[in-house]
Structures are given as structure tokens and as C-alpha cells.
VEXLO-446554 format. One record per residue: residue number from 0; x, z, y of N, C-alpha, C, CB in turn. Coordinates in Angstrom, 3 decimals, padded with zeros to 6 digits. Each point is the difference from the previous one (the first is absolute). Glycine has a CB too. Example, Ala and Ser with C-alpha at 12.3 -4.5 7.8 and 13.67 -1.06 7.14 Angstrom:
BEGIN
torti:0	n.px:013.190	n.pz:007.800	n.py:-005.690	ca.px:-000.890	ca.pz:000.000	ca.py:001.190	c.px:000.900	c.pz:000.000	c.py:001.200	cb.px:-001.892	cb.pz:001.246	cb.py:-001.173
torti:1	n.px:001.542	n.pz:-001.966	n.py:002.223	ca.px:000.820	ca.pz:000.060	ca.py:001.190	c.px:-000.770	c.pz:000.730	c.py:001.090	cb.px:001.184	cb.pz:-002.145	cb.py:-000.628
***
This chain:
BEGIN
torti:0	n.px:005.013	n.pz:-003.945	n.py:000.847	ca.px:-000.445	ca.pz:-000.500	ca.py:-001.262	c.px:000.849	c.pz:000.673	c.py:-001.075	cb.px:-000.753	cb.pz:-002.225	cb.py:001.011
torti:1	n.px:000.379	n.pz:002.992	n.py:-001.938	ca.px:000.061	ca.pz:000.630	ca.py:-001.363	c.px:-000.159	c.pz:-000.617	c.py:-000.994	cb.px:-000.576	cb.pz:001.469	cb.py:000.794
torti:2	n.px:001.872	n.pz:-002.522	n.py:-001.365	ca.px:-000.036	ca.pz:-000.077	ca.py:-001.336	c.px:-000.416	c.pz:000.724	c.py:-001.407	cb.px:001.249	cb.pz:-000.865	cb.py:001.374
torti:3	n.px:-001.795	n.pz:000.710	n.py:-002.365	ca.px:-000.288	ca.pz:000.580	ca.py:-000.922	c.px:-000.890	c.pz:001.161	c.py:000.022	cb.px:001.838	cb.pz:-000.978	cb.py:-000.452
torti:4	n.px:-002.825	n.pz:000.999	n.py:001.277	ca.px:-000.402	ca.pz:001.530	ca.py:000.763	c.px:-000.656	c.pz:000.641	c.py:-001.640	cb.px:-000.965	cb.pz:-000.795	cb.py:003.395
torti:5	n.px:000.928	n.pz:000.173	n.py:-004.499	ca.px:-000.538	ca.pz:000.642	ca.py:-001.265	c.px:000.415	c.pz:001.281	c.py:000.168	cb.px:000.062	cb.pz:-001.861	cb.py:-001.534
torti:6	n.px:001.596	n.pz:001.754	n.py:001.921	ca.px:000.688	ca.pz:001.457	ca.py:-000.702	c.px:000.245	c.pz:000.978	c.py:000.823	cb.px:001.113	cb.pz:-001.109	cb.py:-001.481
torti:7	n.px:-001.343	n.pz:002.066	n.py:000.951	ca.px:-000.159	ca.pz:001.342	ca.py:000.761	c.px:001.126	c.pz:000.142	c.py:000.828	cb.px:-001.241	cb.pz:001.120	cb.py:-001.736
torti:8	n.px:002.212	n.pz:-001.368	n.py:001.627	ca.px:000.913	ca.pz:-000.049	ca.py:000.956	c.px:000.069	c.pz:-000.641	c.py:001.759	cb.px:000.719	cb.pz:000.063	cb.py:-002.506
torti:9	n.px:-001.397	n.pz:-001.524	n.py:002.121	ca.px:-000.631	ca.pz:-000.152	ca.py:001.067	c.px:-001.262	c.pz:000.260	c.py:000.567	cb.px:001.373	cb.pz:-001.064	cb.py:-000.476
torti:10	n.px:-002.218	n.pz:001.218	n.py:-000.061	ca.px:-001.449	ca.pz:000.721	ca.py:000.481	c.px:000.576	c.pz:001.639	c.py:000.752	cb.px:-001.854	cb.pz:-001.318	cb.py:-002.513
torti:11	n.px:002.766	n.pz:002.026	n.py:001.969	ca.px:000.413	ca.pz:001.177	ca.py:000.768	c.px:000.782	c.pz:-000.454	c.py:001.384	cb.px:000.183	cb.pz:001.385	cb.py:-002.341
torti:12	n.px:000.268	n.pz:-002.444	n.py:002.192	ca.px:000.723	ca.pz:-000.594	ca.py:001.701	c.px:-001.018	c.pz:-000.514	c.py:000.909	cb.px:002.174	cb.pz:-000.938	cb.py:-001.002
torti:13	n.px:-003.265	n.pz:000.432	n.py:000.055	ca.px:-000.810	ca.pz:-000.215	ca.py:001.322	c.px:-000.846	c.pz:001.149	c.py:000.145	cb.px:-000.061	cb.pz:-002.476	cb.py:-000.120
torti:14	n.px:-000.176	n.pz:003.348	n.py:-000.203	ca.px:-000.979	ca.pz:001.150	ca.py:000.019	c.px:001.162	c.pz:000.716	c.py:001.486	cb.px:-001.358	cb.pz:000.411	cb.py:-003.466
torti:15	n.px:002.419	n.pz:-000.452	n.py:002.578	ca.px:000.978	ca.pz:000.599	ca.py:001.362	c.px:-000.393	c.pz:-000.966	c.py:001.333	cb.px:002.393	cb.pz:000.757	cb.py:-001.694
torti:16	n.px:-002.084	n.pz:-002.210	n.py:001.777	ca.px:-000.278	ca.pz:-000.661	ca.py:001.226	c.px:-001.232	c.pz:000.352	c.py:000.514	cb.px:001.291	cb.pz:-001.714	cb.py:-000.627
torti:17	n.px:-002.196	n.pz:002.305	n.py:000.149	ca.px:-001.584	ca.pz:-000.491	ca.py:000.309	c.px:-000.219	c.pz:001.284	c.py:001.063	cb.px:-001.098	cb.pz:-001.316	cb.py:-002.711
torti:18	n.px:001.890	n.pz:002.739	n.py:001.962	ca.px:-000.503	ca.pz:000.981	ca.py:000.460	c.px:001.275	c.pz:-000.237	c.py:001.401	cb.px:-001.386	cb.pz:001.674	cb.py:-002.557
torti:19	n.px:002.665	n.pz:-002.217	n.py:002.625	ca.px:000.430	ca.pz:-000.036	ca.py:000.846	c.px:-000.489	c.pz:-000.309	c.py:001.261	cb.px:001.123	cb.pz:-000.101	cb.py:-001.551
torti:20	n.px:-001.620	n.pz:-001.136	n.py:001.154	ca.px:-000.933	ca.pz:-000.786	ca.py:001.094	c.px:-001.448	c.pz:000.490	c.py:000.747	cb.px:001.047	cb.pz:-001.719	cb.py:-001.460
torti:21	n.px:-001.553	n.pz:002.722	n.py:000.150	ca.px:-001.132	ca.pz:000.387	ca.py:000.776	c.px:000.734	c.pz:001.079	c.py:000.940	cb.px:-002.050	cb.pz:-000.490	cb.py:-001.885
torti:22	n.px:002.764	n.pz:001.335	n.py:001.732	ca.px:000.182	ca.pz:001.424	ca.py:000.119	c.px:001.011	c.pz:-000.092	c.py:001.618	cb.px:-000.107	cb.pz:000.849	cb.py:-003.273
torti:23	n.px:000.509	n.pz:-002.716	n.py:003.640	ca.px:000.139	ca.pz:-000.604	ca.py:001.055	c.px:-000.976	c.pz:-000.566	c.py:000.910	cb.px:001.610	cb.pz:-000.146	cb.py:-001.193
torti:24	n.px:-003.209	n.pz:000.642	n.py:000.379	ca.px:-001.101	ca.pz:-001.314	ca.py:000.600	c.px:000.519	c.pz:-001.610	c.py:000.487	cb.px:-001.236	cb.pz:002.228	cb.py:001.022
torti:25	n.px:002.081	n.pz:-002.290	n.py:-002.113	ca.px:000.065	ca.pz:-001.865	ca.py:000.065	c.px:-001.115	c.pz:-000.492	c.py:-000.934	cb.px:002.789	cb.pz:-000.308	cb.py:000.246
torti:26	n.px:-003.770	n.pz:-000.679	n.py:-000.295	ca.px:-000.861	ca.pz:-000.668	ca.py:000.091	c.px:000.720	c.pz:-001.243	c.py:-001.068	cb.px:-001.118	cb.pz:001.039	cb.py:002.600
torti:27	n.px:000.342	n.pz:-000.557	n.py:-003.990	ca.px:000.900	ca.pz:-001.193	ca.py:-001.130	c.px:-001.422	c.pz:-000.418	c.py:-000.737	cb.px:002.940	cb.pz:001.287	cb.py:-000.714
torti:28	n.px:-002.772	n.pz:-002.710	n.py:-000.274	ca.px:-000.614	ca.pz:-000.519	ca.py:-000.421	c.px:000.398	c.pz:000.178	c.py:-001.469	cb.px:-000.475	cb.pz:-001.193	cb.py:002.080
torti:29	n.px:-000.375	n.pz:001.010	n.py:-003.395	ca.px:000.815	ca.pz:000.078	ca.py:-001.246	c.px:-000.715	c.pz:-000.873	c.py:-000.678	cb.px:000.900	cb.pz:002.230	cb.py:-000.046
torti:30	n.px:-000.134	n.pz:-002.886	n.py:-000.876	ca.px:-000.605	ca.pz:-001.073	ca.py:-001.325	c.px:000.824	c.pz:000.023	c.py:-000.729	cb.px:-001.141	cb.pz:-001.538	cb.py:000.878
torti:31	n.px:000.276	n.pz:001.581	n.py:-002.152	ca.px:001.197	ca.pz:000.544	ca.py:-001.442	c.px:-000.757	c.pz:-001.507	c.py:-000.865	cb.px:000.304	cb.pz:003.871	cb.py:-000.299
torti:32	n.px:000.782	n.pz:-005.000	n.py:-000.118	ca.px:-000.448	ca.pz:-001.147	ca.py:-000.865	c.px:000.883	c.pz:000.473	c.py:-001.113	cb.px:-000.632	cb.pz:-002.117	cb.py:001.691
torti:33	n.px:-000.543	n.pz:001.840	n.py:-002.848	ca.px:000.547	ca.pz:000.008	ca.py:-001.413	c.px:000.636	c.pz:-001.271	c.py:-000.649	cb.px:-001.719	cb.pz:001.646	cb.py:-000.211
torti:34	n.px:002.557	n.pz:-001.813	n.py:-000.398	ca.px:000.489	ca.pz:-001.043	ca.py:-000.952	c.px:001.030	c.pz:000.438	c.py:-000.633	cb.px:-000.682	cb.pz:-001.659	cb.py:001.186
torti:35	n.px:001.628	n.pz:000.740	n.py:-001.580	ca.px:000.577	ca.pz:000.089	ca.py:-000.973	c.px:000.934	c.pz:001.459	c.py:000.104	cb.px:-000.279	cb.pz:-002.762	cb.py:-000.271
torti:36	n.px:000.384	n.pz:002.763	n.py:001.318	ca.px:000.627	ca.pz:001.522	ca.py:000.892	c.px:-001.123	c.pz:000.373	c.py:001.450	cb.px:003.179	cb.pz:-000.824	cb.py:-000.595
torti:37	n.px:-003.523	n.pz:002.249	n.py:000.344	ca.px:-000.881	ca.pz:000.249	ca.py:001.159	c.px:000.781	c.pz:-000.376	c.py:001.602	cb.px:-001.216	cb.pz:002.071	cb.py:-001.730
torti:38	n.px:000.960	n.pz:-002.442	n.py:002.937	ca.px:000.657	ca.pz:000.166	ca.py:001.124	c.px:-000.988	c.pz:000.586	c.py:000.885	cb.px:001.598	cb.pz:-001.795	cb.py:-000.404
torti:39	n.px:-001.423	n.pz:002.683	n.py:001.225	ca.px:-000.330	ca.pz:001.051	ca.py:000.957	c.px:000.255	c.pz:-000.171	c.py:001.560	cb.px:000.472	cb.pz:001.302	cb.py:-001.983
torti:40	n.px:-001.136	n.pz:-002.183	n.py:002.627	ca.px:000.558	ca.pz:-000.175	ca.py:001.433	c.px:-000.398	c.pz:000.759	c.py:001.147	cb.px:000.180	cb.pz:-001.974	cb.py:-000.748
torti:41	n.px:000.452	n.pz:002.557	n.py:001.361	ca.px:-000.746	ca.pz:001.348	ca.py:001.150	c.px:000.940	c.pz:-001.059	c.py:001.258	cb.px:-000.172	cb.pz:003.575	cb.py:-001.563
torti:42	n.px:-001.067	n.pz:-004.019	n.py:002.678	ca.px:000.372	ca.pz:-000.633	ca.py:001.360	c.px:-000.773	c.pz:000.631	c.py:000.884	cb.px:000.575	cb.pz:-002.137	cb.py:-000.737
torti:43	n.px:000.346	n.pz:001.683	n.py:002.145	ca.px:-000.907	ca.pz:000.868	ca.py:001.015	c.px:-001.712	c.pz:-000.878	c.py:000.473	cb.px:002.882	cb.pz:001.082	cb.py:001.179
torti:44	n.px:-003.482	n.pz:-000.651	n.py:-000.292	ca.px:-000.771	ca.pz:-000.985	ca.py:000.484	c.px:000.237	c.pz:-001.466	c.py:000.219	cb.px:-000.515	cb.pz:001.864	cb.py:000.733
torti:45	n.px:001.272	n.pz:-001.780	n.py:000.167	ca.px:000.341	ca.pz:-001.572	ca.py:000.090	c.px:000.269	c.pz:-001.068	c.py:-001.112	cb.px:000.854	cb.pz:000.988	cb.py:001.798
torti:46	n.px:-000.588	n.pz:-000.383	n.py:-002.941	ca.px:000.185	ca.pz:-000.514	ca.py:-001.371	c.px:-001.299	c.pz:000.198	c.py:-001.107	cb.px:002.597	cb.pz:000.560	cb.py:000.558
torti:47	n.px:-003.601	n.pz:000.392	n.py:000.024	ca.px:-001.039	ca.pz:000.185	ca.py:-001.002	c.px:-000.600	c.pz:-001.303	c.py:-000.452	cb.px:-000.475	cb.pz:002.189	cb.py:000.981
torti:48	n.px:000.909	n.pz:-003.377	n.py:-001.166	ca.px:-000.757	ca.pz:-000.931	ca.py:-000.434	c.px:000.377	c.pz:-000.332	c.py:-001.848	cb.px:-000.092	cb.pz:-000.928	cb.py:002.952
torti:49	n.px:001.211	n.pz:001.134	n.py:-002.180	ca.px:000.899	ca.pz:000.076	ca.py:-001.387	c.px:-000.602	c.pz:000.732	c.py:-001.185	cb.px:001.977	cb.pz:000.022	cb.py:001.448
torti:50	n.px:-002.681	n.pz:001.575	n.py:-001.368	ca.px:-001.131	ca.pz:000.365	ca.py:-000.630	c.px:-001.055	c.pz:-000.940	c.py:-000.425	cb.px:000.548	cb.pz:001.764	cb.py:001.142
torti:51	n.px:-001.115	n.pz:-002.529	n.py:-000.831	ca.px:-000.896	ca.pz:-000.844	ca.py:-000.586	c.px:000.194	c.pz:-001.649	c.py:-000.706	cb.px:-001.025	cb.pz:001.626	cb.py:001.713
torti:52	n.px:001.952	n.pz:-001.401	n.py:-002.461	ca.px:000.727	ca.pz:-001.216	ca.py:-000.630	c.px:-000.654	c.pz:-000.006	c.py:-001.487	cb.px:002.473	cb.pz:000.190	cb.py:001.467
***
């Protein structure tokens, strides 16, 4: 989970995790909720539920 994912700073850390993970073929889920600060959560399968909140 990615606090504040607004800022480019973190949107470039998860761009890094994402390609990490594919470029491992690990198998991730993603959901980005907006509010008062964006948060960005990347889980594996077993956690993909968490995506639909």
C-alpha cells in the first residue's frame, strides 16, 4: 500500500514494483482509491479481494 500515490514520486516506485513483478511472472492485483490523498494497493492473488473495496 502507497500512500499519497498523487505524486510522481510515488507513482515512479510503483511503476518500478510493477515491472519488477512482472519481469518475475509474479501474479499481482492493483486498486488505486482516491480521497483526500490517493492510495495505491498492489497484492498478490490471495489478497485480490482487497481490489474490490
Amino acid at each position: 500500500m502507497v500512500d499519497d500515490f498523487e505524486r510522481v514520486g510515488e507513482q515512479n516506485m510503483i511503476k518500478l514494483l510493477k515491472d519488477k513483478l512482472r519481469s518475475n511472472n509474479i501474479t499481482f492485483y492493483e486498486a488505486k482509491y482516491a480521497g483526500m490523498s490517493d492510495v495505491c494497493v498492489i497484492v498478490s492473488e490471495r489478497w485480490s479481494f482487497l481490489t474490490s473495496l
